[in-house]
C-alpha positions in Angstrom: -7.6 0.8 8.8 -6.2 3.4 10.7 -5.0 7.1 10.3 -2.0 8.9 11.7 -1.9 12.6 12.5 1.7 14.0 13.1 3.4 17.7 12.2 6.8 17.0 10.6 9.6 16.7 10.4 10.6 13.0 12.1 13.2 12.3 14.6 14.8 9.1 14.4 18.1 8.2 15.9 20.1 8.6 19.1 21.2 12.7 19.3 17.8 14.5 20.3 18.7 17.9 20.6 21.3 18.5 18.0 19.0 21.0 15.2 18.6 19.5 12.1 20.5 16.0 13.0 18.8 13.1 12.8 15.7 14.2 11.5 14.0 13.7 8.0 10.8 14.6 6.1 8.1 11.7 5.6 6.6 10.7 1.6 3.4 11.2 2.3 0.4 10.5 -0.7 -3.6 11.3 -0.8 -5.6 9.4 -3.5 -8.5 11.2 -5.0 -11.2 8.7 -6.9 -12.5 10.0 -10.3 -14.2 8.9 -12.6 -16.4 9.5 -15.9 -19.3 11.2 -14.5 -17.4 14.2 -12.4 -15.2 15.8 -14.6 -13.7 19.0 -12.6 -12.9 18.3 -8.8 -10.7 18.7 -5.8 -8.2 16.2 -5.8 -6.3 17.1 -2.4 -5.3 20.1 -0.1 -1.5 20.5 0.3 -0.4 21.7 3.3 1.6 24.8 3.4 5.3 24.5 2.3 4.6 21.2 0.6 6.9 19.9 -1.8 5.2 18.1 -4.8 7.6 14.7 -5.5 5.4 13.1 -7.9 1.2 12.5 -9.6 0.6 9.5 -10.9 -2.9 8.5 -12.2 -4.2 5.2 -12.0 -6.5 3.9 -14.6 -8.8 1.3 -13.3 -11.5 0.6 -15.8 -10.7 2.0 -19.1 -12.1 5.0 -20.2 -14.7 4.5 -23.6 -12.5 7.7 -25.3 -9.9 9.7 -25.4 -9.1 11.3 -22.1 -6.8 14.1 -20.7 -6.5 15.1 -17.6 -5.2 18.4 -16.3 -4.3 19.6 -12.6 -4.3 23.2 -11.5 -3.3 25.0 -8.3 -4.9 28.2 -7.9 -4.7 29.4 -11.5 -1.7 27.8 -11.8 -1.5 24.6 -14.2 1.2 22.4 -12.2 0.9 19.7 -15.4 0.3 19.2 -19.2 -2.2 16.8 -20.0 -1.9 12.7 -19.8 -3.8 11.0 -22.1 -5.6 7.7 -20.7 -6.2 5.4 -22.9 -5.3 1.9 -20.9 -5.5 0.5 -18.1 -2.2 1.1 -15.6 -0.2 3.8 -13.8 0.6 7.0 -15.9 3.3 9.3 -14.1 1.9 12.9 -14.8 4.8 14.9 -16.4 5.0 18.5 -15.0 4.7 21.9 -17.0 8.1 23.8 -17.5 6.9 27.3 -16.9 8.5 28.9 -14.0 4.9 29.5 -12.3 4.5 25.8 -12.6 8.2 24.8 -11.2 8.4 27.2 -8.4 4.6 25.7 -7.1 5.8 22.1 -7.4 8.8 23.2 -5.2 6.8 24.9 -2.6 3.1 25.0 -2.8 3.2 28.7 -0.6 2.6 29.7 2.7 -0.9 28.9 3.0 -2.7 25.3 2.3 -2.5 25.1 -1.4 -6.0 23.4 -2.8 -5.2 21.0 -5.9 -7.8 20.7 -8.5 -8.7 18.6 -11.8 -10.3 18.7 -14.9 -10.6 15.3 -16.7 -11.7 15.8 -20.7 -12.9 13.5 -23.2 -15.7 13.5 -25.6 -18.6 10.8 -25.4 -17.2 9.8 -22.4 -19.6 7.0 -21.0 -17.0 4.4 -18.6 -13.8 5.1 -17.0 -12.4 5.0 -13.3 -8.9 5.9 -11.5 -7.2 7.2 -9.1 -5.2 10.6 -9.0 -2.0 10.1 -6.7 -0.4 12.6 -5.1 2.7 12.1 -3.3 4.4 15.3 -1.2 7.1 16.1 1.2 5.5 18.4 4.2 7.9 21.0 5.2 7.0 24.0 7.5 5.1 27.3 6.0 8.1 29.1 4.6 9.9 25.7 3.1 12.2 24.8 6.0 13.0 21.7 5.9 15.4 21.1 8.9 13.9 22.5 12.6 16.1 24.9 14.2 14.9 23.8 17.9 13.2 20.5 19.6 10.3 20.8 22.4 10.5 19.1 25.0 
């Protein structure tokens, strides 16, 4: 398996140094493993200007109770909780407070860091996967370059 390392945005396309044209913004995603035994963690590090598309979480071995699980950036808690209770793909549905929506449209001009807390009484199984799927932008939220390099 391989890794790619690249600073955004993408230029595809025949014009190369018309601003803004022909460029785009990749999906990207970082998967975070948890499961019954760490409760509270880091689930990924944003990078600066990042818009949040969508968190799934993945439930691969069903948890032995009731399970929420929260995620928080900074102070700020980004979600309400999911409940797992099978095994599948829950989509993790977003708080409504403005805190909330302003941090899923631009994480900030630093690195944002994206925690968890995953709570359940008597929990003794349970495994999944906390998705993450972004759009990298620059620092301040651009989204289209102004200028190429060379």
């Amino acid at each position: 398996m391989s890794f790619s390392t690249f600073s955004g945005p993408i230029r595809s396309g025949t014009v190369r140094y018309n601003p803004g044209r022909n460029t785009g913004l990749a999906l990207l995603g970082q998967v975070t493993p948890v499961a019954f035994g760490t409760l509270t963690g880091t689930a990924c590090i944003l990078p600066a200007g990042a818009i949040i598309t969508r968190i799934t979480f993945q439930t691969t071995v069903v948890f032995s109770a009731a399970t929420t699980l929260k995620l928080t950036i900074g102070s700020t808690d980004i979600t309400g909780t999911v409940t797992v209770t099978t095994v599948g793909v829950a989509t993790i549905t977003f708080a409504t407070t403005t805190a909330a929506l302003a941090l899923l449209a631009n994480v900030g001009s630093t690195d944002a860091t994206l925690t968890y807390t995953l709570a359940g009484a008597g929990l003794t199984t349970g495994e999944g996967n906390i998705i993450v799927e972004y759009i990298q932008r620059a620092p301040n939220g651009a989204q289209n370059p102004t200028t190429f390099e060379n």
